[in-house]
C-alpha positions as CSV (number, residue, x, y, z in Angstrom):
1,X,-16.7,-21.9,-65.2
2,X,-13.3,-22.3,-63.7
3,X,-12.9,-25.5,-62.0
4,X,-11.6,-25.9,-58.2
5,X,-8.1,-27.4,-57.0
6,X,-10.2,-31.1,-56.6
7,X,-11.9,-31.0,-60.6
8,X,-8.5,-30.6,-61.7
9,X,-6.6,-32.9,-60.2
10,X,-9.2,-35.6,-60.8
11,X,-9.1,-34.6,-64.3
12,X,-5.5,-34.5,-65.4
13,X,-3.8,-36.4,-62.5
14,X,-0.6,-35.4,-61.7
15,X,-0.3,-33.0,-64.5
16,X,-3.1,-30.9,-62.9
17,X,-1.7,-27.1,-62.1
18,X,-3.3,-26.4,-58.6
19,X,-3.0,-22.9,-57.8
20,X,-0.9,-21.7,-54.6
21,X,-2.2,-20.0,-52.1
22,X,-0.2,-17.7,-49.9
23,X,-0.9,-16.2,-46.3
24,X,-1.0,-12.2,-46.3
25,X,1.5,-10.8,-44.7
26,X,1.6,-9.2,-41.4
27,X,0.3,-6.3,-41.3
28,X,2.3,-3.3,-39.9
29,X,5.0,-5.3,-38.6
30,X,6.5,-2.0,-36.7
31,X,4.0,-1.4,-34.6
32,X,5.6,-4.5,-32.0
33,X,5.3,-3.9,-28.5
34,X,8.5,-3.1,-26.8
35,X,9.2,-2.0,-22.9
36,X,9.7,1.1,-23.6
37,X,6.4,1.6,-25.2
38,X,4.7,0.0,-22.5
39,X,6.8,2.2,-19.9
40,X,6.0,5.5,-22.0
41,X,1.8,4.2,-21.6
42,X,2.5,3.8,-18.1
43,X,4.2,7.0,-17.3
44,X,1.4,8.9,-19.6
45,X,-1.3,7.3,-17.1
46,X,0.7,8.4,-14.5
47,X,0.5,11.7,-15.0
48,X,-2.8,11.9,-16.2
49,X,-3.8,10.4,-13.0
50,X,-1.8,12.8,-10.9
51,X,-2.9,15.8,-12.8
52,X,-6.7,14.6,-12.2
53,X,-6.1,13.9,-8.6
54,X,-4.4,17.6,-8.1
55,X,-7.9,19.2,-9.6
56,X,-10.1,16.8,-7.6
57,X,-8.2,17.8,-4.7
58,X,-8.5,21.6,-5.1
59,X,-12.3,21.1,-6.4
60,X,-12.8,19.7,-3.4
61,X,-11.9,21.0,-0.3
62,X,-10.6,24.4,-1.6
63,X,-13.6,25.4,-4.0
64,X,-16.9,23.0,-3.6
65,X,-16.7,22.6,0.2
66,X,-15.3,26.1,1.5
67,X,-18.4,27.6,-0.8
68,X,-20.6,25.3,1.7
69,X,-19.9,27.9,4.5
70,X,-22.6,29.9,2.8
71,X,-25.1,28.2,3.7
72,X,-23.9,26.9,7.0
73,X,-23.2,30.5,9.0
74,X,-19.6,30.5,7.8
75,X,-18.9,26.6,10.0
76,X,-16.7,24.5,8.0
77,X,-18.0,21.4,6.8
78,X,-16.4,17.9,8.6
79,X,-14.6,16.7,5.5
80,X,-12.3,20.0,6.0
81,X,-11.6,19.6,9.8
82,X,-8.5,17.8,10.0
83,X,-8.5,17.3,13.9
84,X,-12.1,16.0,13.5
85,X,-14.9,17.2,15.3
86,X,-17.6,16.5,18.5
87,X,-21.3,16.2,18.9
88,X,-21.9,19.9,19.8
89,X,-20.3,20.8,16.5
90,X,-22.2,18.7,14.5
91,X,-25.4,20.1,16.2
92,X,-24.3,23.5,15.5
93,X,-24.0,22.9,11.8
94,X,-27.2,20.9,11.6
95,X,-29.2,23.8,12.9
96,X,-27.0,26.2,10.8
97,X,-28.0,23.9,7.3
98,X,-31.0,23.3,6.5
99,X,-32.8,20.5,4.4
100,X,-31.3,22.0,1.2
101,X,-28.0,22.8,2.3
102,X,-27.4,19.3,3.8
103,X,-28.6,17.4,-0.1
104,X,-25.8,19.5,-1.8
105,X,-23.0,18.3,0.5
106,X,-24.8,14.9,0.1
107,X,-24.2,15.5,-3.5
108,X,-21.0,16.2,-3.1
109,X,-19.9,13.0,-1.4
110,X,-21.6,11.2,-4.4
111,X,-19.7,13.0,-7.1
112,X,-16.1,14.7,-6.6
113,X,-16.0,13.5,-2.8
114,X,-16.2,9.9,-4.2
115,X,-13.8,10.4,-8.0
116,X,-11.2,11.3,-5.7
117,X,-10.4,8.9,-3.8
118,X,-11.0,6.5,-6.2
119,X,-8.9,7.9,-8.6
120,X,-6.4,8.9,-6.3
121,X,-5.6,5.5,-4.7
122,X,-5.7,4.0,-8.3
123,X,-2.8,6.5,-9.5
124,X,-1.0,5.5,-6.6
125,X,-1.5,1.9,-7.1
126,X,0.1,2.3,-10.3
127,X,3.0,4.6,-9.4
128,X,3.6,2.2,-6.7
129,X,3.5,-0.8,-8.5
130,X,5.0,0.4,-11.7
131,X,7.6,1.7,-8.9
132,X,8.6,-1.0,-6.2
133,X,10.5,-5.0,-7.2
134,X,10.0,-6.4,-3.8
135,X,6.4,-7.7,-3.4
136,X,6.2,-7.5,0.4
137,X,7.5,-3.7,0.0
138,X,4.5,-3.0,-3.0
139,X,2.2,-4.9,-0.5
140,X,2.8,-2.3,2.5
141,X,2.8,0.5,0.2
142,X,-0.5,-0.5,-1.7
143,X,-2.4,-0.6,1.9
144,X,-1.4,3.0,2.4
145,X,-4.0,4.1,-0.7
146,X,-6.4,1.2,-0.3
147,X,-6.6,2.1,3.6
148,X,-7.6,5.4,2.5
149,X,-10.3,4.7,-0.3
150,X,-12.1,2.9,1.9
151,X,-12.0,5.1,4.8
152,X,-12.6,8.2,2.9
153,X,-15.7,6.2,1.4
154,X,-16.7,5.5,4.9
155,X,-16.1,8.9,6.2
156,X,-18.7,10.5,3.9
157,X,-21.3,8.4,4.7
158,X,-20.4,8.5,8.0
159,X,-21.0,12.1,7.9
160,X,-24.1,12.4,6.2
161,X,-25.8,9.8,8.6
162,X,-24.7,12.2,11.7
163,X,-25.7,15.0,9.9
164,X,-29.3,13.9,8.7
165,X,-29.8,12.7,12.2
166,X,-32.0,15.7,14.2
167,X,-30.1,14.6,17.8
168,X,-26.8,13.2,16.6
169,X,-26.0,9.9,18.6
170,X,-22.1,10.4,20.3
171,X,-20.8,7.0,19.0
172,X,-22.2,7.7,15.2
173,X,-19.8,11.1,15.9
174,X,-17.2,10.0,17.2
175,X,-17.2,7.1,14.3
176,X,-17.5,10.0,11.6
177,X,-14.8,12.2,13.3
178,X,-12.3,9.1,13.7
179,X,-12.8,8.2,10.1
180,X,-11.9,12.0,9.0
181,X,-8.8,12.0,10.9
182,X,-7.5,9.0,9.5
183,X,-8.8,9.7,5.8
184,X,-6.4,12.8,6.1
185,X,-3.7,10.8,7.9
186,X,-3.7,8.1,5.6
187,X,-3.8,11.0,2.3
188,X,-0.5,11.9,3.9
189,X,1.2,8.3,4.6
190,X,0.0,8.1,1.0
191,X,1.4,10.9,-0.3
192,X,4.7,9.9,1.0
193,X,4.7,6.4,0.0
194,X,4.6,7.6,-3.5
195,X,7.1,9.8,-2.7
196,X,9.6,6.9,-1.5
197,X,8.5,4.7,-4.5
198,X,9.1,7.8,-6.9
199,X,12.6,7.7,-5.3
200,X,13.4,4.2,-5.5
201,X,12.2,4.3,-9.3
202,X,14.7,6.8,-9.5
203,X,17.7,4.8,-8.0
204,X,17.6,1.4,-10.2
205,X,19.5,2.8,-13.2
206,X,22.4,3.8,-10.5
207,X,22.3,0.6,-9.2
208,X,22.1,-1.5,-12.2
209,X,24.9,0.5,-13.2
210,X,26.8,-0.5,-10.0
């Protein structure tokens, strides 16, 4: 039976022959993290983001909800009306949909109505913050898309309530119509706050090249 390191040495003293042991090396030493790799992931999130917000977009309000006017007499649904809307509206379309009708848009607020703003904003929190130096700048930026995930949120429900309601109460409309305005105002402040961050990506090699 071999003998261990401690048998050995207790046995022939300083003469004993104690083998070495050797850490492995490291393994796959060229797989170290660099910026540009991390930039590369970030920019690949990017656009998957973007090209996911695009579809939920167009799912949205230009399949799922105008197909909803079939089973509401042809009215638009509330999401879609940019200018937002008044209590004899929403009675009209509550007497226009009925139980039925009224669960599926409910279903749409729970599934595409609430992936995209979610993963909206959180595309535009990274192209903003991948984007912009100055805190206080990213700060104002990142309200933009924040502001409008939660109002967007709020809207649906919003909506819903009004909708389930039999006699819709004017303040619960009026709520539900203010947050629909400023869900698509703030998805246009949004839009161009990307845009200026996109921009001001674009300028720091010129200027570190000053």
């Amino acid at each position: 039976m071999a003998k261990t390191p401690a048998q050995r040495i207790k046995k022939h003293g300083s003469r004993a022959v104690v083998p070495q042991h050797h850490l492995p090396p490291v393994v796959n030493p060229t797989t170290a993290r660099t910026p540009q790799k991390a930039e590369s992931n970030g920019n690949l999130i990017l656009i998957a983001g973007v090209v996911a917000s695009l579809f939920l977009f167009w799912y949205l309000h230009l399949l799922t909800l105008d197909q909803l006017r079939q089973v509401s007499g042809g009215l638009a649904m509330p999401d879609s009306l940019i200018g937002g809307f008044d209590p004899a509206y929403v009675s009209q379309l509550h007497s226009a949909m009925d139980e039925d009708a009224r669960g599926q848009l409910n279903y749409v607020h729970k599934t595409a109505g609430t992936l995209f703003p979610l993963i909206f904003g959180f595309t535009w929190l990274l192209l903003i913050g991948t984007s912009i130096a100055r805190k206080t700048l990213r700060w104002a930026l990142w309200a933009l898309p924040l502001l409008f995930v939660v109002v967007r949120l709020w809207g649906n429900a919003a909506i819903d309530g009004v909708l389930a309601a039999g006699t819709p109460d004017a303040g619960q409309v009026a709520l539900a119509a203010g947050l629909t305005v400023a869900g698509w105002v703030l998805l246009v402040l949004s839009l161009l706050a990307g845009a200026a961050a996109v921009f001001l990506r674009a300028r720091k090699p010129k200027d570190a090249d000053a």
